[in-house]
Every structure is written in structure tokens, then in C-alpha cells.
N, C-alpha and C positions, 0 to 999 in steps of 0.2 A: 237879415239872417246872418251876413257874414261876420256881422260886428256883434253878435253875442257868440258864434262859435268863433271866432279868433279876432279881437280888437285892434285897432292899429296903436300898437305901445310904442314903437321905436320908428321916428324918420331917416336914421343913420342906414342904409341899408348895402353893406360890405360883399360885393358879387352875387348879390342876390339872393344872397341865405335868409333871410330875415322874408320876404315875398315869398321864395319855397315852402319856408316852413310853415306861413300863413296859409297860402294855397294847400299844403298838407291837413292842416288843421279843419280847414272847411271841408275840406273833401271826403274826409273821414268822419266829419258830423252830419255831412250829407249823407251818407251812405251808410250809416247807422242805422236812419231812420227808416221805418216802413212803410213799403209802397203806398198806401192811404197817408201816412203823415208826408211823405213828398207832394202825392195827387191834391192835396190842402194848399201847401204851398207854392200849387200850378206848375212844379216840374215832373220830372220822370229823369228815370236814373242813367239815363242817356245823356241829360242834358248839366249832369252832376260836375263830369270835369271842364267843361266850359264854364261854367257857371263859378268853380273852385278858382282856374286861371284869370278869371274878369273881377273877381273881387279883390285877389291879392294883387291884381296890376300885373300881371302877367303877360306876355306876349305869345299866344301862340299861332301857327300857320298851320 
């Protein structure tokens, strides 16, 4: 999922702007989509900014 809404183009990654804006990118294709096209792909829109942080290599607490 995460590598058709935002692919990993760049390894250089300069304060984390390049991982935000990937984590931005999924997050907002996540949440595009309609409750039945997430319940397809076994989440729920709860589970969308976790899900957005763990693809782009995020850390969160």
C-alpha cells in the first residue's frame, strides 16, 4: 500500500523532511479512501496514522 501511494525515491534523507512528507503522502491516501475500501485492506481509520508513521520509518511514542 505504501509503495504505490508514496514510493521510496530518495535515500538522502535531510532532517527528516523526505520521511514526513512520505508519511504525509500515505496518510492522505489513506484517508481518502472509503470506510469499505479501508475494511478491504483489514484497517480502520484509527489505525491510518500509525500505519502512515511505520511505513515512512517514522518514530512515534
Amino acid at each position: 500500500i505504501a509503495e504505490a501511494l508514496a514510493p521510496r525515491a530518495f535515500r538522502f534523507d535531510p532532517f527528516g523532511l523526505v520521511s514526513g512528507y512520505r508519511a504525509y503522502l500515505i496518510y492522505t491516501g489513506l484517508a481518502a479512501k472509503s470506510n469499505s475500501e479501508l475494511a478491504k485492506l483489514g484497517i480502520t481509520r484509527r489505525d491510518i496514522p500509525r500505519i502512515a508513521a511505520e511505513a515512512a520509518d517514522l518514530q512515534i511514542n
